[in-house]
C-alpha positions as CSV (number, residue, x, y, z in Angstrom):
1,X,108.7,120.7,107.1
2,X,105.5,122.4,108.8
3,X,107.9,124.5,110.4
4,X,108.8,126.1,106.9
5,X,105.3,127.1,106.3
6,X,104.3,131.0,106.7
7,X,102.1,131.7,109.7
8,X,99.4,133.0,106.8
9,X,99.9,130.1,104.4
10,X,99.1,127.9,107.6
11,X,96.1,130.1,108.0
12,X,95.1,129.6,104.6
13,X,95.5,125.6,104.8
14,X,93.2,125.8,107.7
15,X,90.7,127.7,106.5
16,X,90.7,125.7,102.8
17,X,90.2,122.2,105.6
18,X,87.2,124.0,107.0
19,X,85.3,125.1,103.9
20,X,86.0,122.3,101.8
21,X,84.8,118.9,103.2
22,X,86.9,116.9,100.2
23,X,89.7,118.4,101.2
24,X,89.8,118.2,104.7
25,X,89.5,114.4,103.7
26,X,92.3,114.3,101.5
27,X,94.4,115.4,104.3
28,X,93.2,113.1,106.9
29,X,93.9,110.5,104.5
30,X,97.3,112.0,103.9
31,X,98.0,112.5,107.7
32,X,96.8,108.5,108.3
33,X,99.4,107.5,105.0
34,X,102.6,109.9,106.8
35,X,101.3,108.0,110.1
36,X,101.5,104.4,109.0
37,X,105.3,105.1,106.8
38,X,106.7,106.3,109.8
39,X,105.4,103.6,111.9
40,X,106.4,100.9,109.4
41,X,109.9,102.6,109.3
42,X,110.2,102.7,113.0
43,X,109.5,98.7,112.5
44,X,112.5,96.8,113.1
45,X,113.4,95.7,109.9
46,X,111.7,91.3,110.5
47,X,108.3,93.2,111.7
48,X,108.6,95.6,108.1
49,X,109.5,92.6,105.9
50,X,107.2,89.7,108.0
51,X,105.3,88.9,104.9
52,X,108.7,87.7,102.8
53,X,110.0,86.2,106.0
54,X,107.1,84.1,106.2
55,X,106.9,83.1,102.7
56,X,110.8,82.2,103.2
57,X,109.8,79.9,106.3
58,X,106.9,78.2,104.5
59,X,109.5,77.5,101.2
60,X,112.0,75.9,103.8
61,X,109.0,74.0,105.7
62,X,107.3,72.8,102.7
63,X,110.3,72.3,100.0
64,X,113.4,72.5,102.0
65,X,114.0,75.5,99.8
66,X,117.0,77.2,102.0
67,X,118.6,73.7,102.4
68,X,118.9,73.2,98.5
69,X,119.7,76.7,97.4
70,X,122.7,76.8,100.3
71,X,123.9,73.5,99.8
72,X,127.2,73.4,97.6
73,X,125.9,70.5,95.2
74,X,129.2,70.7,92.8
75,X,130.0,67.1,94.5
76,X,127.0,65.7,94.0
77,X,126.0,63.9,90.9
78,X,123.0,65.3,88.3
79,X,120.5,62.3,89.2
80,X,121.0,63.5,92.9
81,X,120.5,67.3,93.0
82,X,117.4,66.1,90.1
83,X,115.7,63.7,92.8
84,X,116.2,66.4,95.3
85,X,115.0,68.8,92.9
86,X,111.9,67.1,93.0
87,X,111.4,67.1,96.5
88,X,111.8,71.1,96.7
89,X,109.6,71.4,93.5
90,X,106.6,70.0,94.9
91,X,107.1,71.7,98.4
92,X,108.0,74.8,96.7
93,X,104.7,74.8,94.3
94,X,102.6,74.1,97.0
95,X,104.0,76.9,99.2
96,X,103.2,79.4,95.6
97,X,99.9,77.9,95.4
98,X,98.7,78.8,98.9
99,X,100.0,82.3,99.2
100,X,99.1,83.0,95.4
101,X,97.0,83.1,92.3
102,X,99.0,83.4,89.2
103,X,98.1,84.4,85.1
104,X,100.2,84.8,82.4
105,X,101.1,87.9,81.7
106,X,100.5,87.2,78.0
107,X,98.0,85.9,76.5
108,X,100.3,83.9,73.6
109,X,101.7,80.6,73.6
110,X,105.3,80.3,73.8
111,X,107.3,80.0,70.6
112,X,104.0,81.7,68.6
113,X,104.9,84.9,67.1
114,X,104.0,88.3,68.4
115,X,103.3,91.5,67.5
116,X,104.2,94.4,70.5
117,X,102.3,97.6,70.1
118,X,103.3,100.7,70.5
119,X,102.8,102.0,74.4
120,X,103.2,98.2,75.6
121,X,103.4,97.7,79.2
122,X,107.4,97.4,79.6
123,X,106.7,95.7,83.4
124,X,104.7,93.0,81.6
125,X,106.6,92.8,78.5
126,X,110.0,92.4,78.5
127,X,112.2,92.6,75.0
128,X,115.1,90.9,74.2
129,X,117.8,90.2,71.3
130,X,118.2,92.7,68.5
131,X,116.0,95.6,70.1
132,X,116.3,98.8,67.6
133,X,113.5,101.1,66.0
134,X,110.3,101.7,67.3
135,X,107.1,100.0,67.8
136,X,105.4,97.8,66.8
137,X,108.0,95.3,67.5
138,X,107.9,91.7,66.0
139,X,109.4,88.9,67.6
140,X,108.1,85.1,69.3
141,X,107.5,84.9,72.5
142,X,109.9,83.0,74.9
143,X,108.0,83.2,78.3
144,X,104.4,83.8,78.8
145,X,105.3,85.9,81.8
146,X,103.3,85.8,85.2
147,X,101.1,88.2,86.7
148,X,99.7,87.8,90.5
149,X,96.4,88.1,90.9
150,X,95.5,87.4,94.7
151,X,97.6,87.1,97.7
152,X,97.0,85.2,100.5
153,X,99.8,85.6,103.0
154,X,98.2,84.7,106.4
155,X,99.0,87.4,109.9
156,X,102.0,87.1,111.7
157,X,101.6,86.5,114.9
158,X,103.7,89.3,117.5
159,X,104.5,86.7,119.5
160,X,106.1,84.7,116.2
161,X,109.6,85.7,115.5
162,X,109.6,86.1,111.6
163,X,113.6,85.7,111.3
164,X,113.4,81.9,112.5
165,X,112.8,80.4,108.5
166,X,113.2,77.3,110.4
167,X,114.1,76.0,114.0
168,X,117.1,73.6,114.5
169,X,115.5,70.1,114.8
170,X,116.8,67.8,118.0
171,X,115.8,64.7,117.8
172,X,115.9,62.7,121.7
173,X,116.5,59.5,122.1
C-alpha cells in the first residue's frame, strides 16, 4: 500500500507526524496494531486460537466434555446419558466459573412481560415469534440472556502444545 502513496503526500504525512505530537501517536499506535495482526496471522493457527484450545482442554479435564458430546448415546438409555449428564455438568460449570464471570443480559425474570425500546441492543436482545412493525415491541421474556463480565483465561505456556485437549491415558500394571 505505502508504495501507492505520492512522494509529496509522503512528505506531507511526515511533516503532519512532526508538528502534531497526537498524531504522531496515533500512528505509532497504528503501526504497533498492523504489527501485532500480522504477527498473530503469521501464528500457526493452535498459537492464534490458544485461549479456546485451553478452555476446550479444561471442559474435557474437568467434565469430560469432548467424551460426552462425541459419544453416539442413541444406545444408551435416558437415566444413563442423565447420570452422565451430571458428571459433565458439574465439571463443565466449574471449568465456566474459573475462566468467567457472567450477568444476565436482562434485567427481567423469565416468563415476566417485556417492553423492548426502540434502538435496543440487537446483540443483547434477541426477538423471536411474530416479529412485524416497529418498536417498542411487547412480548415475555424466554431467556435472561448472558453477558461476560471478566475473563480469566490463564497464559499458555510455549512449551504447552494447545491442540492436546487431552493426553491418551495408559494405565501400567
Amino acid at each position: 500500500m505505502g508504495e501507492n502513496i505520492r512522494f509529496l503526500d509522503r512528505i506531507k504525512l511526515a511533516w503532519r507526524v512532526l508538528i502534531h505530537g497526537s498524531y504522531a501517536s496515533d500512528v505509532v499506535e497504528g503501526l504497533s496494531e498492523l504489527q501485532a495482526k500480522r504477527a498473530k496471522a503469521a501464528m500457526p493457527p493452535e498459537r492464534a486460537h490458544a485461549s479456546a484450545l485451553v478452555l476446550l482442554s479444561a471442559l474435557q479435564r474437568e467434565g469430560r466434555f469432548i467424551d460426552f458430546i462425541r459419544q453416539d448415546v442413541t444406545g444408551f438409555s435416558d437415566e444413563d446419558i442423565g447420570a452422565a449428564g451430571r458428571i459433565v455438568h458439574a465439571g463443565c460449570r466449574k471449568v465456566l466459573d474459573q475462566f468467567f464471570k457472567f450477568q444476565p443480559a436482562s434485567s427481567g425474570s423469565e416468563g415476566q412481560a417485556l417492553t423492548v425500546p426502540a434502538g435496543f441492543d440487537a446483540q443483547r436482545i434477541r426477538l423471536t415469534g411474530n416479529v412485524t412493525g416497529q418498536p417498542p415491541f411487547r412480548g415475555t421474556l424466554k431467556h435472561h440472556g448472558w453477558v461476560v463480565t471478566d475473563i480469566h483465561v490463564p497464559e499458555i505456556s510455549e512449551a504447552l502444545d494447545p491442540r492436546v485437549a487431552a493426553p491418551a491415558e495408559v494405565e501400567l500394571a
